[in-house]
N, C-alpha and C positions, 0 to 999 in steps of 0.2 A: 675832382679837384676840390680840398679844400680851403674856401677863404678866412681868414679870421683878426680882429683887430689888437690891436700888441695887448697884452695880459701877462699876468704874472702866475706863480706857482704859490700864491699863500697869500691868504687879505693881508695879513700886516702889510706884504710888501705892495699890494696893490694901494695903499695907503701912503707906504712910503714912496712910491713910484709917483702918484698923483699928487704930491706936494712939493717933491723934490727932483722937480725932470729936470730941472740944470744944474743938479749935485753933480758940482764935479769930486766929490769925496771918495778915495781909492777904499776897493776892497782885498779881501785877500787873495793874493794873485795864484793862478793856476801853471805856472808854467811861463814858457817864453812871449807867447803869443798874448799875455795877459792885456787888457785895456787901458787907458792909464785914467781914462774917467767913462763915465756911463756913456758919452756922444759918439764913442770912437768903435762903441760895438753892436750888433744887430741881436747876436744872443748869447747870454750869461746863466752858466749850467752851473750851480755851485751843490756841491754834497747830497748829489739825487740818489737815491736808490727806489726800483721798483720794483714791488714784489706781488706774485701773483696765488692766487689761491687755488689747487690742486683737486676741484669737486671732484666728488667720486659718479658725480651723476647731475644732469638739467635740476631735475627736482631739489637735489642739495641746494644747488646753487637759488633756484628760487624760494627755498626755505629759509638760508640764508638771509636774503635780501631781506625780507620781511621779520626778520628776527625769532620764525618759529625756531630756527636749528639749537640754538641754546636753550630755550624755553625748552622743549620736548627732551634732550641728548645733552645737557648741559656739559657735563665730561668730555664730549667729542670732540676732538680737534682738528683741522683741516689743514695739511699739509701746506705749505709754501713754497711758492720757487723764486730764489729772487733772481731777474735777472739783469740786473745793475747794479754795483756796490758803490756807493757815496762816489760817482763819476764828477769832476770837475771840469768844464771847457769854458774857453768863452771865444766867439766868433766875432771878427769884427765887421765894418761895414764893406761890402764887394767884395768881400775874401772866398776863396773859393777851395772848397774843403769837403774832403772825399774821407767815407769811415769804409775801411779797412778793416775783415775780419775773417771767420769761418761761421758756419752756418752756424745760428745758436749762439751767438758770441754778446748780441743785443744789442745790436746796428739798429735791427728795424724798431727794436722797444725805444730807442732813443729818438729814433726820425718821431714817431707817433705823438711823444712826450713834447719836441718841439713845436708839434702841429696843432697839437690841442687835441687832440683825439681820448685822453685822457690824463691824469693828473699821478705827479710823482708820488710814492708810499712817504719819501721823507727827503728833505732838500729842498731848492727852489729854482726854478729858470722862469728867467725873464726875457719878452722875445720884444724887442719895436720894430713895429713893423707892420706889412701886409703879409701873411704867407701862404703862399702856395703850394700844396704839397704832391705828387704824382706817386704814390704809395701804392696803387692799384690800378693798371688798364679798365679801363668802363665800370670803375667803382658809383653805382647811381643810373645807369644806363639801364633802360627797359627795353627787351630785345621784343617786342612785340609792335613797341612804336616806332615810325621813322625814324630815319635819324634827323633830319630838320629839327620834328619837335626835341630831338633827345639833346642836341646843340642847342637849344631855348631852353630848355628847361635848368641844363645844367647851367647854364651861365646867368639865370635868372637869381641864384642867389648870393652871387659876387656886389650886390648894391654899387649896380652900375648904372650911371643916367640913360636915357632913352636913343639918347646920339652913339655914345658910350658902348652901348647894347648892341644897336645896327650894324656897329661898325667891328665889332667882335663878331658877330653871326655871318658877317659877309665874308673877315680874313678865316673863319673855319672853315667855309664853302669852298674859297678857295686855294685855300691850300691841302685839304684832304682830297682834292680832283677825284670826285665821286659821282658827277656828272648823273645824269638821272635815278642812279641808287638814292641820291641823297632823298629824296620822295618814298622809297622803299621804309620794309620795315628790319631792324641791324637784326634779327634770327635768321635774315635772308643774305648777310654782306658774307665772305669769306675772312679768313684770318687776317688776313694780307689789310681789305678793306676797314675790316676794325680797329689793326691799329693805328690808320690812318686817321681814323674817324678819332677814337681815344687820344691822341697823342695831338692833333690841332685840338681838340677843345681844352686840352690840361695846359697848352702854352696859351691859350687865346688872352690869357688875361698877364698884364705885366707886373708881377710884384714886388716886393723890397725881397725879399726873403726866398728861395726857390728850395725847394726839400723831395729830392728824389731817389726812389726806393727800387734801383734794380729792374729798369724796365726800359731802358734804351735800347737801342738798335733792332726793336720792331721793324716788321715788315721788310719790302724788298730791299735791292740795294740803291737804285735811285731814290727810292724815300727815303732811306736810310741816311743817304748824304745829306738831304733834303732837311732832315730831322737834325743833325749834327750840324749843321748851317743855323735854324733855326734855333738851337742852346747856344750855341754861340753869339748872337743876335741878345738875346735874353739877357745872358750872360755880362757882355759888354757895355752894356745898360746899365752899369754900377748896381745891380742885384747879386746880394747875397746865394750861394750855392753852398748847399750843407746835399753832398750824394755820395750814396750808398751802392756799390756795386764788386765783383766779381772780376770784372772786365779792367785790368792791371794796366794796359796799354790804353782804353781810357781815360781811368784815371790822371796820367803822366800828361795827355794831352791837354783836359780840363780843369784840374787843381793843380796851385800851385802849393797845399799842404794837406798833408795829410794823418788821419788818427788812426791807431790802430787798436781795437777795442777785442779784446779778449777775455772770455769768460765772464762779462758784465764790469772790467775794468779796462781802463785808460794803461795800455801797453806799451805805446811809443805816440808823441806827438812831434809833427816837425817839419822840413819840406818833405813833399810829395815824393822827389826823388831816394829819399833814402829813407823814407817809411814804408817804399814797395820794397826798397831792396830787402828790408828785414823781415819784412814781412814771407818775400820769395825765401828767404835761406829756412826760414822757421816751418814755410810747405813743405819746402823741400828735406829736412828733415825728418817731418812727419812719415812723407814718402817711402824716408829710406828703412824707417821704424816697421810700417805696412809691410814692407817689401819681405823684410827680414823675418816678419811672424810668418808673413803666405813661403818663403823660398828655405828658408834658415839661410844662415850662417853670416854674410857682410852685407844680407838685405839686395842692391844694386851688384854688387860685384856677385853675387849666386845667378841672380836672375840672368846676366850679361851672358854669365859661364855656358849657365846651359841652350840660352839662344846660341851662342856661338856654334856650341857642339852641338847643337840640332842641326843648322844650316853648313857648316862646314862637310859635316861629316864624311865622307874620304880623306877631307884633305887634314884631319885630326888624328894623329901618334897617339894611336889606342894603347901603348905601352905607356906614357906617359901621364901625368895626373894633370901638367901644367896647362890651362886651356890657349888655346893659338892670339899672340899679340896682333892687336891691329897696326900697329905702333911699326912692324917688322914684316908687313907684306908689302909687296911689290906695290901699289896704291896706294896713298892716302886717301880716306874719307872721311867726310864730315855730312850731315845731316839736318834739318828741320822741318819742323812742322809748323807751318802756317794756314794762316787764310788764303784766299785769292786776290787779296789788297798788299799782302806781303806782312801782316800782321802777325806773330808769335803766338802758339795756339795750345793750351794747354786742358782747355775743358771746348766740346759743343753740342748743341743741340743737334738732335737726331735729321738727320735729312740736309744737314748745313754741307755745305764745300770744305772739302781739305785738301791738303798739295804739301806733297813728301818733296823737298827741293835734297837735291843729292848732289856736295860738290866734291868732284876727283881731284888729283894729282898725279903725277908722275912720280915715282921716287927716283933716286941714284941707280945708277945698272943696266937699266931699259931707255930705248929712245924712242919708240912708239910701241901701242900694243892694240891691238882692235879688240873694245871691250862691250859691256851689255851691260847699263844700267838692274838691279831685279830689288822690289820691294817688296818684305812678307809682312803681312797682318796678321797676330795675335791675338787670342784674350786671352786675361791677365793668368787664366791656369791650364794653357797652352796649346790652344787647340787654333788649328789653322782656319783664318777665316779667310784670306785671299793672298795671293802670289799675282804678281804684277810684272812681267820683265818689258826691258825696256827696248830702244831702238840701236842699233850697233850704233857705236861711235870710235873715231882715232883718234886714241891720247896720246900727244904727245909732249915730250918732256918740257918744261916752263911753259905750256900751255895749258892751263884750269880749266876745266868744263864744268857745267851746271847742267843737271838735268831735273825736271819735274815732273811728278806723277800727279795728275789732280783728280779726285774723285768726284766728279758733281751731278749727283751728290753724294754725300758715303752713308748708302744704305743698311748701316745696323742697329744694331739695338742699343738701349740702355745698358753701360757698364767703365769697365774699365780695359784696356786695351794697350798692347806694345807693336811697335813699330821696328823690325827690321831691315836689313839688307844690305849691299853693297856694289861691287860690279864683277860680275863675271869675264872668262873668257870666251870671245864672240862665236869662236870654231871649237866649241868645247861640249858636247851634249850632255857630258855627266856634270854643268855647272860648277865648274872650277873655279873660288869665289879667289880673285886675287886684291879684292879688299874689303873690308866690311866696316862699318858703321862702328866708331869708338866705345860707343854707349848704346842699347837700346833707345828708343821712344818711346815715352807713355803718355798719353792723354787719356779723356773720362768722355763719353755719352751720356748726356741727358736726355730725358723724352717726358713731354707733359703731362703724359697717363703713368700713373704708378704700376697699373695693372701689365702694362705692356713689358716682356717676358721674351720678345723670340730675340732672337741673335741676329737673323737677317731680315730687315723691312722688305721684302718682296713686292714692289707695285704688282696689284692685281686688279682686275672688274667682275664684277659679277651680273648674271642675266638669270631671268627667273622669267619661264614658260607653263602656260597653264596646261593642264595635262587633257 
C-alpha cells in the first residue's frame, strides 16, 4: 500500500497549487464530469502522456541513467513506447470511477501515475489528498518474516500516531482471522491465507483517495464477501475510488461511472451503465473478428454451424447444405454461464466453479415429452473435453424448466473454450437432440503460471520411497 501527500505533476504547478488552494478559477474542461473549481475534485489529469523507453538490455538502461549511452553511441536511439496520449480526466470528491479496458490499453500506466509511483513524460495531475493505492497483493512483504512483523512494518510508513498505529494492527489481526499463523512466517500461509493477510493490511488504513488495480475477489467465498463488505465500508466514507478491473459486473455494482481507455486514450467517459455496455459490444466484436480468422466465413455463425453438425449428427439432412434451426425444433432453449452466486461469466481462473444453467420450453404440437438435459465442452479448435448429461425430466407445455450443471471446480487448463448442448430424448440411446442451445458458449481460462500447458488439471499426489 501506498501512502503519499497531495502533490502535483510539475513545480510550476506545485507553486501554483501552494499559493492558490482556494482558486476557485475554471480550467479547461475535460468532458461532462469537469469540475467547476479546484474544491469540487480529488484528481485533475490534464494532457498527460507517458512514454516509456524500449532498452535493448539492464546494462542499456544503466548506461543510460548515468549518461554514458550517448557519450560512447551518440547516434543510437532508443525506442519508445508511449502508452498514454495527452489523456484528460478529472475526478471529483467520493466519485466512484472504474477504467475500463483491454489488456495493454494503459489502465495500470494511469493508476501508477495517480499514485505517485512515477511522474508523466508530458502533462500534469494534481491529486488532493491521501492515496491509497492496492496495485499489487504483498507488494513490500517479506515472506521469510511473520506476518505480525510484516503488518508493522507496512503500516509503519503511513505517518500514523501511536494510538493510530495500535489501532490499525489490531483491526488487521482481526479481520484476516489468522489465528496462530499470524506468529508464523507468510512462505509458510497458503494462497487463500495471503490474500487474507494482503488485502486487511491495504484497507487497514482510511484514505481520501482509493486506487485499485485488479485484485479483488481474492481468496475464498466467505472472505470474499467479507472483502466486498469491507470496500463498501471504505467506500461510503466519502473516499474517492478510481478502480481498475476486468470484472464487468463489479464494476456496475461499485461505480457509478465509468472510463474507457483504449490504446492509451480516453474512449468513452460517462455512467457506468453504459460505458460497460459499449465497452461489451466492442469485445464482442472483437470475438466475432477472432472467430472468423480461427473458423472463416461469418466468424460466430461458422463456429455455431459446425457445433451443430457435430452434435446433431443423425439428426442433420446430409443432402442439405442448410444447418438444422434452433428456432424450429420441438424445444426451445436458451443457455448461460455463470458463477455460483448467479453472476455472468465470461473469463475464470483455473480451478474456479462454473454452472451451465440450461432453460427449456415446450413448443406448440407436444403436451409433454420426457427429456435429458446433455452439456458438451469444447476447445476453441474442437476437440472434446467433457460430455455431461443430465437427469430425465417432464416437460411440459407452459411449464419452463431450469436445469444446472456446475462443475466445482472445472478442472482445465489455460485457454479458450465453447460450451455446448441442449436436451435430448430420455428413451433414446442414439441421443436425439430435440433442442439445442441458440448460440454456442464461449469463455476464457486463466492460470497464474505462464508455463502451465496441459488441458486437463488432474488432482494428483505424489510419494517418494527410498529404495
Amino acid at each position: 500500500m501506498i501512502e503519499m501527500p497531495a502533490r502535483c505533476g510539475r513545480m510550476s504547478d506545485l507553486v501554483q497549487q501552494t499559493t492558490n488552494r482556494g482558486d476557485s478559477g475554471s480550467m479547461p474542461a475535460s468532458g461532462p464530469y469537469r469540475a467547476s473549481r479546484r474544491g469540487d475534485f480529488s484528481i485533475s489529469i490534464r494532457g498527460v502522456s507517458k512514454r516509456y523507453r524500449l532498452y535493448p538490455s539492464p546494462m542499456a538502461r544503466v548506461m543510460d541513467v548515468f549518461g554514458l549511452r550517448k557519450l560512447l553511441n551518440p547516434r543510437e536511439s532508443i525506442p519508445e513506447f508511449e502508452a498514454l496520449h495527452g489523456v484528460s480526466i478529472d475526478i471529483r470528491h467520493a466519485e466512484r470511477v472504474a477504467l475500463v479496458g483491454r489488456n495493454g490499453a494503459g489502465k495500470s500506466t494511469l493508476l501508477k501515475l495517480i499514485s505517485g509511483n512515477f511522474g508523466p513524460s508530458s502533462g500534469a495531475i494534481d491529486v488532493y489528498g491521501r492515496v491509497s493505492a492496492l496495485l499489487e497483493m504483498g507488494l513490500g512483504f517479506h515472506e521469510d518474516f511473520p506476518g505480525i512483523d510484516n503488518i508493522r512494518s507496512s503500516l509503519a510508513y503511513n505517518g500514523l500516531t501511536a494510538s493510530e498505529f495500535d489501532a490499525a494492527v489490531a483491526d488487521v489481526i482481526e479481520f484476516c482471522e489468522l489465528g496462530p499463523f499470524i506468529d508464523l512466517p507468510v512462505k509458510s500461509y497458503s494462497a487463500g491465507m495471503r490474500a487474507r493477510l494482503y488485502f486487511a493490511v491495504a484497507t487497514a488504513i482510511k484514505p481520501d483517495i482509493l486506487v485499485i488495480d485488479e485484485i479483488l475477489g481474492a481468496g475464498d467465498a466467505y472472505f470474499g464477501a467479507r472483502s466486498a463488505e469491507r470496500m463498501a465500508q471504505i467506500v461510503d466514507g466519502r473516499c474517492t475510488l478510481v478502480l481498475v478491473s476486468h470484472n464487468l459486473a463489479q464494476i456496475m455494482e461499485m461505480c457509478d461511472r465509468a472510463i474507457w481507455i483504449e490504446a492509451g486514450r480516453v474512449q468513452l467517459d460517462g455512467p457506468a451503465v453504459e460505458i460497460v455496455k459499449a465497452y461489451q459490444e466492442f469485445s464482442l466484436a472483437l470475438e466475432e473478428r477472432h472467430l472468423e480468422a480461427k473458423y472463416g466465413g461469418q466468424g460466430f455463425e461458422s463456429a455455431d454451424r459446425w457445433i451443430r453438425r457435430r452434435l446433431l449428427g443423425k439428426n442433420v439432412d446430409r443432402t442439405r447444405s442448410a444447418t438444422p434451426n434452433p428456432n424450429t425444433m420441438s424445444i426451445a432453449v436458451d443457455a448461460q454461464l455463470r458463477s455460483p452466486q448467479g453472476r455472468s461469466i465470461r473469463r475464470l481462473e483455473a480451478g474456479e466453479e462454473l454452472e451451465v444453467a440450461i432453460h427449456t420450453e415446450l413448443r406448440r404440437g407436444r403436451t409433454a415429452l420426457r427429456v435429458r438435459p446433455v452439456v458438451h465442452l469444447f476447445t476453441a479448435d474442437g476437440r472434446l473435453v467433457d460430455r455431461s448429461l443430465g437427469p430425465i425430466l417432464m416437460l411440459s407445455r407452459g411449464v419452463p424448466l431450469t436445469s444446472t450443471v456446475r462443475y466445482a471446480p472445472l478442472l482445465i487448463g489455460a485457454g479458450e473454450y465453447l460450451v455446448a448442448g441442449g436436451v435430448v430424448e430420455a428413451d433414446n440411446r442414439n441421443e436425439a437432440f430435440l433442442g439445442i442451445f441458440a448460440r454456442s458458449l464461449r469463455f476464457e481460462v486463466a492460470h497464474p503460471d505462464p508455463t502451465e500447458t496441459s488441458l486437463v488439471l488432474q488432482p494428483a499426489s505424489w510419494t517418494a520411497t527410498a529404495l
